[in-house]
N, C-alpha and C positions, 0 to 999 in steps of 0.2 A: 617508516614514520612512527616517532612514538609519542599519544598523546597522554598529555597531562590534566589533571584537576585544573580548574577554572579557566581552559581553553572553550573555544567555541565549537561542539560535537561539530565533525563534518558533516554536511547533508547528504543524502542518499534518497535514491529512488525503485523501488525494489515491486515486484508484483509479489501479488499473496493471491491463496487462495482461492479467491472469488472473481479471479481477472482483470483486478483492478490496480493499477500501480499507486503505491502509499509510496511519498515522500515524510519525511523527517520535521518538515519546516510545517507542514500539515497538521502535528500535534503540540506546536510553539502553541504556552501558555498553559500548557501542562506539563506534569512530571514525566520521563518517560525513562522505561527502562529496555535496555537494549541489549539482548543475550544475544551472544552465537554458543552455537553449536556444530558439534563435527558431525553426525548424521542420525537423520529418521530413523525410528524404531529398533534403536540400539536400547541398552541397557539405562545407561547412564541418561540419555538422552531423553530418553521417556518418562524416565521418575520426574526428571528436571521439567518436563511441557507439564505433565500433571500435573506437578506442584504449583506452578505457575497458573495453571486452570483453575487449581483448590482455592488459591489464593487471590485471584482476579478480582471479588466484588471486594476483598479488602484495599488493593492496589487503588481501584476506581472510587471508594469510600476519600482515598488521598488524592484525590485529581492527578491519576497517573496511569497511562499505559503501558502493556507489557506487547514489545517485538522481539521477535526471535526469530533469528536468520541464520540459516547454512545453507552449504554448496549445495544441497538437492532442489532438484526438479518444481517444479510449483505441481505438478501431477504426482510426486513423492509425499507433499506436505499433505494435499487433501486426502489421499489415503492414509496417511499418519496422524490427520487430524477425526478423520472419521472413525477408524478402527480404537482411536484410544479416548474420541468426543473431546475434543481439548477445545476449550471455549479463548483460547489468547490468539492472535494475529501470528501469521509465518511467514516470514518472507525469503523466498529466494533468489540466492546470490550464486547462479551456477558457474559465473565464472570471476567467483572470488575476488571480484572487483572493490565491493565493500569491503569484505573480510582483510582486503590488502590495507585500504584506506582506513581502519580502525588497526591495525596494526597486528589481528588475530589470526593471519597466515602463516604458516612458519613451520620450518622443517622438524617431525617430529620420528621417534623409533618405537619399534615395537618389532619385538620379538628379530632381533637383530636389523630390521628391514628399516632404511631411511625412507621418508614420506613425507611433502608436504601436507598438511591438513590444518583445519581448525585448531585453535588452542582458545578451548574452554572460557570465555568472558563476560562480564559482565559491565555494563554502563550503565549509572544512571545519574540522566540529564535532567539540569532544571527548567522550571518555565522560559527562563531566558533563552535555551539550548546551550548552555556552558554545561561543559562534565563537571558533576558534584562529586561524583566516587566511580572507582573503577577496581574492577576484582577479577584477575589473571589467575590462570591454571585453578578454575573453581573445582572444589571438592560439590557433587551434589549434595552430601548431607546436608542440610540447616541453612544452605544457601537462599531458598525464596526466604526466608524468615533473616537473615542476613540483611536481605535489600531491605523487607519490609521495616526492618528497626533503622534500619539506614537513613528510609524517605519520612519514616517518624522523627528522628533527630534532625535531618535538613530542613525539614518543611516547618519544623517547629510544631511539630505534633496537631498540625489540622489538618482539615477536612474528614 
């Protein structure tokens, strides 16, 4: 499935950290920005929650939330949220259910070796829940500042 700008985000139901299952349709009437990732306390991975963290009271200055979802454990996330104090939501998706239904599954290689895994995305949905923008095979550089200018030009520069 491959989604496009000014379709309706699927909904999902995903548990996070604190054991509590967050649904999608739960932050209708805000922004929301909806990352995957391929895995906890990787390299790449962790710049990207931090940055995300750095960035949070700006995000919520815009009436918008940050989710971030990969195939790990929800017992992966809270020690990936504690060890690095990441103040953004995690949710996981261990059996790439969502990851399938946003279309971020998909066969990737390294170092000669085929593998399904994450590929690097980014969503972000407006208060309706239609996708406003979407950004595949993210570079972490400049990417939380990416979205951030992104939901400043959708949003029309409030909040």
């Amino acid at each position: 499935m491959t989604l496009k700008t000014g379709q309706t985000a699927p909904e999902f139901c995903l548990p996070d950290t604190g054991s509590h299952t967050i649904c999608l349709s739960q932050h209708r009437g805000r922004w929301i920005v909806v990352y995957f990732y391929p895995k906890d306390n990787t390299s790449g991975c962790t710049l990207e929650a931090v940055q995300f963290t750095r960035a949070a009271p700006e995000f919520d200055r815009r009436n918008a939330v940050i989710l971030g979802i990969s195939p790990d454990s929800v017992e992966s996330h809270c020690r990936f949220t504690d060890k690095h104090r990441l103040g953004i939501t995690l949710l996981s998706d261990t059996g790439h259910s969502v990851c399938d239904l946003y279309g971020v599954w998909a066969l990737k290689k390294m170092a000669g070796k085929s593998y399904h895994g994450v590929v690097r995305s980014t969503f972000l949905i407006d208060p309706a829940g239609k996708i406003d923008t979407i950004w595949t095979k993210v570079k972490v550089a400049g990417h939380v500042q990416e979205v951030l200018d992104q939901l400043n030009t959708s949003s029309g520069g409030s909040g």
